[in-house]
C-alpha positions in Angstrom: 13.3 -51.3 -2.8 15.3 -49.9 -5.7 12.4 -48.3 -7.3 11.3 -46.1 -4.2 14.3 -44.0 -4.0 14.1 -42.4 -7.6 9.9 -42.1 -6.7 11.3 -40.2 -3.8 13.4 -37.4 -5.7 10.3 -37.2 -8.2 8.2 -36.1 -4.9 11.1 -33.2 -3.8 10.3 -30.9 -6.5 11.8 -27.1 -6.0 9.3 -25.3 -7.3 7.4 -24.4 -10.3 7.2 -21.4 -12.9 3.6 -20.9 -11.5 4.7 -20.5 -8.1 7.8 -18.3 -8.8 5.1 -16.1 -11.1 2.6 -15.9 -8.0 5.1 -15.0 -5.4 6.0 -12.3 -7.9 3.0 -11.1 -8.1 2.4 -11.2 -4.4 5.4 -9.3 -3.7 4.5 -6.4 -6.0 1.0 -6.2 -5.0 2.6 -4.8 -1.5 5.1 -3.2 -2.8 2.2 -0.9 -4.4 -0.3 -0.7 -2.0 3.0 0.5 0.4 4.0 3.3 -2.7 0.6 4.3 -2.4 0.2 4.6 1.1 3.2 6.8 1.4 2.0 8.6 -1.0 -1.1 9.7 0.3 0.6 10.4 3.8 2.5 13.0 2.5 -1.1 14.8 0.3 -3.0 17.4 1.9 -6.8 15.7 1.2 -10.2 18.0 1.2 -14.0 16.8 2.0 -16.3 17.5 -0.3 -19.7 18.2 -0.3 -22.2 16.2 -2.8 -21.8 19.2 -5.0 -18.4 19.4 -5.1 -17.6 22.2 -2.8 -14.9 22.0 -0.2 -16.3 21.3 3.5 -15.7 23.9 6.3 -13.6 22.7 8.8 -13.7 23.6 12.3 -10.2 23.5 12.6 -8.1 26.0 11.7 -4.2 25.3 11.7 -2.1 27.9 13.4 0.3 29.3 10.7 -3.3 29.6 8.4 -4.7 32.6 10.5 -5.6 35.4 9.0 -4.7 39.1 10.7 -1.3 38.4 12.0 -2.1 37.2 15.2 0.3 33.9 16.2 0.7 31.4 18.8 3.2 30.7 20.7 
């Protein structure tokens, strides 16, 4: 019986380099794709057409009119 308890330490291994290397690399893989969806929250995006021209929009933000006129 002496010779399953050291078998049983060799079983309970922490962890390897591999592991501690892919967690890494996990964890920055969302750290980026959360940078970049922040960033593109905060950008002002425009459709284009397939040749490159901006789309019309049908809707017109409030402080963008043109001839003074405001709401309120």
């Amino acid at each position: 019986m002496a010779t399953a308890e050291p078998n049983a330490l060799r079983m309970t291994k922490k962890g390897t380099p591999l592991g501690y290397f892919l967690v890494f690399v996990f964890v920055l893989f969302i750290a980026i794709l959360a940078v970049v969806y922040l960033i593109t929250r905060q950008s002002r995006p425009v459709m284009l057409d397939e040749h490159g021209k901006p789309l019309v929009s049908s809707y017109q933000c409030p402080g963008d009119q043109v001839g003074g006129a405001t709401f309120t």
